[in-house]
Biotite code that builds the C-alpha atoms (Angstrom):
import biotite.structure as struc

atoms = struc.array([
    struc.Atom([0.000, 0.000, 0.000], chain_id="A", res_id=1, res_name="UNK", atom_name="CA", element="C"),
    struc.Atom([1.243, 3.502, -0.811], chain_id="A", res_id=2, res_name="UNK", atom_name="CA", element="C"),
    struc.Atom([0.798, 4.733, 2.985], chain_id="A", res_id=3, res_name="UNK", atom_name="CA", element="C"),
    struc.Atom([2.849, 2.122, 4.183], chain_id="A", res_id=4, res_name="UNK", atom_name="CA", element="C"),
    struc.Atom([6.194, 4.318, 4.360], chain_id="A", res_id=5, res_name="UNK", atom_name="CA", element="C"),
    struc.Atom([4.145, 7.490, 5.668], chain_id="A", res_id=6, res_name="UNK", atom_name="CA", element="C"),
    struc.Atom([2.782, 5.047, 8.488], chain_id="A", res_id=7, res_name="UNK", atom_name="CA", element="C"),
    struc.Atom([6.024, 3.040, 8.933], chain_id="A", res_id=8, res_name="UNK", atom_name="CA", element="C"),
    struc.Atom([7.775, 6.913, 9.224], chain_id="A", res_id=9, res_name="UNK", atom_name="CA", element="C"),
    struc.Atom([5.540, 8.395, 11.600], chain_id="A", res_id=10, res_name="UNK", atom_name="CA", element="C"),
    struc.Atom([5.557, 5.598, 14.085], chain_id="A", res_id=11, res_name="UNK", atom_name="CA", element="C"),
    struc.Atom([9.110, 5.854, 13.969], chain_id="A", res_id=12, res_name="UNK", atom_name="CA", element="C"),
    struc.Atom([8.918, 9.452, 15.071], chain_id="A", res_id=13, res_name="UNK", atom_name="CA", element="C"),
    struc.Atom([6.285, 9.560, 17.370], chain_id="A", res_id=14, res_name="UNK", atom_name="CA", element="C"),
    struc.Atom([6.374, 5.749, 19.053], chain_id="A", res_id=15, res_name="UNK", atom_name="CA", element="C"),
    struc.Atom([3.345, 3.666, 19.277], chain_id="A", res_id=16, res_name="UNK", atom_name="CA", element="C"),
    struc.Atom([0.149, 5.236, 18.008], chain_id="A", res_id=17, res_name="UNK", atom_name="CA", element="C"),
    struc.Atom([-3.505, 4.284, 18.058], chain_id="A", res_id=18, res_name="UNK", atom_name="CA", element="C"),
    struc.Atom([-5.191, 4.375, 14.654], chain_id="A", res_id=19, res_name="UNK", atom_name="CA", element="C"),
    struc.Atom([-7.144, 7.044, 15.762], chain_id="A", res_id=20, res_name="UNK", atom_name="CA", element="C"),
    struc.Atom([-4.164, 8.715, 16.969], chain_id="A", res_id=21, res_name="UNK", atom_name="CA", element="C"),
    struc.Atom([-2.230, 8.287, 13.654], chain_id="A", res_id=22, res_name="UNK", atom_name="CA", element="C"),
    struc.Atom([-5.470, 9.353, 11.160], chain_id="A", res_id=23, res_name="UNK", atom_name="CA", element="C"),
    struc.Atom([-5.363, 12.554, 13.415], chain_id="A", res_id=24, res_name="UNK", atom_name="CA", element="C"),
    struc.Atom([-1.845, 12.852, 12.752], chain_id="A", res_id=25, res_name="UNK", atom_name="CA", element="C"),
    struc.Atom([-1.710, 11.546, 8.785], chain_id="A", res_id=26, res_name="UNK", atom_name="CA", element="C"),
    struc.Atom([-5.406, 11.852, 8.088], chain_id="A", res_id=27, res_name="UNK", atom_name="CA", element="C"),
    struc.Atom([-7.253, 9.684, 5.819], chain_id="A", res_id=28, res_name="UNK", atom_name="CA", element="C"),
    struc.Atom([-10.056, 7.736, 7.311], chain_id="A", res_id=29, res_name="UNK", atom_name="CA", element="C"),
    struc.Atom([-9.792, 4.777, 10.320], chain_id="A", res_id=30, res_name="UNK", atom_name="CA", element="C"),
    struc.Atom([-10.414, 2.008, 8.272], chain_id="A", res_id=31, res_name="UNK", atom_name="CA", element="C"),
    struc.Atom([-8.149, 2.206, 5.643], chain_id="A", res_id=32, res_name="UNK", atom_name="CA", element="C"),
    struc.Atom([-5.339, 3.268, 8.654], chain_id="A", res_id=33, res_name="UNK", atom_name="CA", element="C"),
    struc.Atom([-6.290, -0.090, 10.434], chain_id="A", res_id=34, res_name="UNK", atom_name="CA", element="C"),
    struc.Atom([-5.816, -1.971, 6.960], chain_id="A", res_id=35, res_name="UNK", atom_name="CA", element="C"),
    struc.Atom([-2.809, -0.591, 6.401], chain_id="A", res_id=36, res_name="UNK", atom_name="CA", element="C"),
    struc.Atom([-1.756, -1.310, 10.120], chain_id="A", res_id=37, res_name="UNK", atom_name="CA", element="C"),
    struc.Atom([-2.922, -4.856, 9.866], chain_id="A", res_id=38, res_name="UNK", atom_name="CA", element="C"),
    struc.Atom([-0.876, -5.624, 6.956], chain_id="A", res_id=39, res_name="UNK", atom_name="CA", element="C"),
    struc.Atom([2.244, -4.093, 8.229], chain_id="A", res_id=40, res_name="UNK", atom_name="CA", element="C"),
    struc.Atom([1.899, -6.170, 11.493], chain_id="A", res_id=41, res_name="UNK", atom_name="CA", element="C"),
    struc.Atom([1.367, -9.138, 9.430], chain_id="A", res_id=42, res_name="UNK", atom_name="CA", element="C"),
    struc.Atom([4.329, -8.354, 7.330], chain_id="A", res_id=43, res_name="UNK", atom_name="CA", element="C"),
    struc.Atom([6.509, -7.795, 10.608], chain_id="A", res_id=44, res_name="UNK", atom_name="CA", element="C"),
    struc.Atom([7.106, -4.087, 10.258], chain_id="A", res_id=45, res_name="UNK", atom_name="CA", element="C"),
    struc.Atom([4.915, -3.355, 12.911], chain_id="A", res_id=46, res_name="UNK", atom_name="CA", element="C"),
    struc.Atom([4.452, -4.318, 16.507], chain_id="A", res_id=47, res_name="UNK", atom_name="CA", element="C"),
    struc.Atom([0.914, -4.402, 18.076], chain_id="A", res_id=48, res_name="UNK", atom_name="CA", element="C"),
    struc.Atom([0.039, -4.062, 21.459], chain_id="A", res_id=49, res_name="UNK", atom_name="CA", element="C"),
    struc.Atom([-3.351, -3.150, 23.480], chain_id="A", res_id=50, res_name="UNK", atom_name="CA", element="C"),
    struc.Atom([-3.567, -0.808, 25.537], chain_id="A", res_id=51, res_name="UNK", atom_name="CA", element="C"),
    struc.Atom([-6.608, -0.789, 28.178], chain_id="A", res_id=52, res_name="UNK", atom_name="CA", element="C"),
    struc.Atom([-8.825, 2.149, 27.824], chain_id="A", res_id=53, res_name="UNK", atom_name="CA", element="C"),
    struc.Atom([-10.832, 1.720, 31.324], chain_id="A", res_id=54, res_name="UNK", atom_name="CA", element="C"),
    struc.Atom([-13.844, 1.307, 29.638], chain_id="A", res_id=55, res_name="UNK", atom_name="CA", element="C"),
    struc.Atom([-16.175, -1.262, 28.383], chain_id="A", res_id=56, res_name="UNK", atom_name="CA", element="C"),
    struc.Atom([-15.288, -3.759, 25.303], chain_id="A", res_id=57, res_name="UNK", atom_name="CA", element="C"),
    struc.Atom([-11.884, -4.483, 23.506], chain_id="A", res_id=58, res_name="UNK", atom_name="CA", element="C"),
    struc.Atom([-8.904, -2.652, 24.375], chain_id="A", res_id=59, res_name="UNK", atom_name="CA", element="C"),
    struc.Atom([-7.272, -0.118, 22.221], chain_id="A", res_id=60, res_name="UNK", atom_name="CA", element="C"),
    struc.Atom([-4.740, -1.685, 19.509], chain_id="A", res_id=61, res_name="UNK", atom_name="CA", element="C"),
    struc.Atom([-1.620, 0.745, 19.618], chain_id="A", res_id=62, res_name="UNK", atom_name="CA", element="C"),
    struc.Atom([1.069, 0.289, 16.581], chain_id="A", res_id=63, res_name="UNK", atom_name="CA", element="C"),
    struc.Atom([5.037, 1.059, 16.460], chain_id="A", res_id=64, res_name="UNK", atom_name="CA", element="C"),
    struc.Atom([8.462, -0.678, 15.582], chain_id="A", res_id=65, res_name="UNK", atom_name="CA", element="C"),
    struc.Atom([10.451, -2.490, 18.064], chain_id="A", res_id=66, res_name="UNK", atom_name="CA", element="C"),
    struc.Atom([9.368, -4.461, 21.045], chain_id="A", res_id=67, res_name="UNK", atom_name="CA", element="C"),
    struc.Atom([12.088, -3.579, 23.787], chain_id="A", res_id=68, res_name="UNK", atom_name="CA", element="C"),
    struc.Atom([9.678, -6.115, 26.188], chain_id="A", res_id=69, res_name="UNK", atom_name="CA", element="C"),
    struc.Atom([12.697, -8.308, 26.644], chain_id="A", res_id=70, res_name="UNK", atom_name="CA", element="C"),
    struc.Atom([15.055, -6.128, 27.962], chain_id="A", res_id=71, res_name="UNK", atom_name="CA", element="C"),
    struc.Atom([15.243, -6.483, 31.601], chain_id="A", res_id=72, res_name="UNK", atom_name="CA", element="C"),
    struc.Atom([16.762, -3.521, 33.658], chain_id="A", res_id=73, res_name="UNK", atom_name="CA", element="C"),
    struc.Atom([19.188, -4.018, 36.346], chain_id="A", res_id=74, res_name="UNK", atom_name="CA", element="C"),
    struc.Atom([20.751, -1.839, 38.897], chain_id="A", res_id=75, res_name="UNK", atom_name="CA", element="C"),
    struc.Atom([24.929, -1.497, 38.681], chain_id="A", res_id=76, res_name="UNK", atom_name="CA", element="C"),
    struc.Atom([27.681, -3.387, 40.112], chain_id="A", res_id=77, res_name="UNK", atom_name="CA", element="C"),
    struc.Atom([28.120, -1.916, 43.577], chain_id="A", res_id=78, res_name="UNK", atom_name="CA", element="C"),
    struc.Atom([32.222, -0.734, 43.405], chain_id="A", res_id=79, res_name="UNK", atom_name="CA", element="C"),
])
């Protein structure tokens, strides 16, 4: 799709984004945004995660690049 680098560049930028918060940002309608998303993730460009919007149904899908989940922090070597 032709928004894929616009999408790709932004999150980049700006870190994970909701569609909504990336159609306010790009513009464009939500659909086509969460298409383009979808393929991205299934392509392996993007990440997903959800983020938990305190109120009732599914939780918010938020989109980016790189998944730093595995890196565990640890305190320094007492000298």
């Amino acid at each position: 799709m032709e928004e894929s680098p616009r999408v790709l560049q932004h999150v980049e930028q700006h870190g994970y984004q909701s569609i909504t918060e990336m159609v306010a940002a790009l513009g464009g309608n939500a659909e086509h945004a969460r298409l383009v998303c979808f393929d991205l993730f299934e392509q392996g460009q993007l990440q997903r995660h959800q983020r938990r919007t305190g109120k009732r149904g599914r939780p918010e899908n938020l989109y980016g690049v790189g998944d730093f989940s595995h890196v565990t922090h640890t305190t320094p070597p007492r000298r």
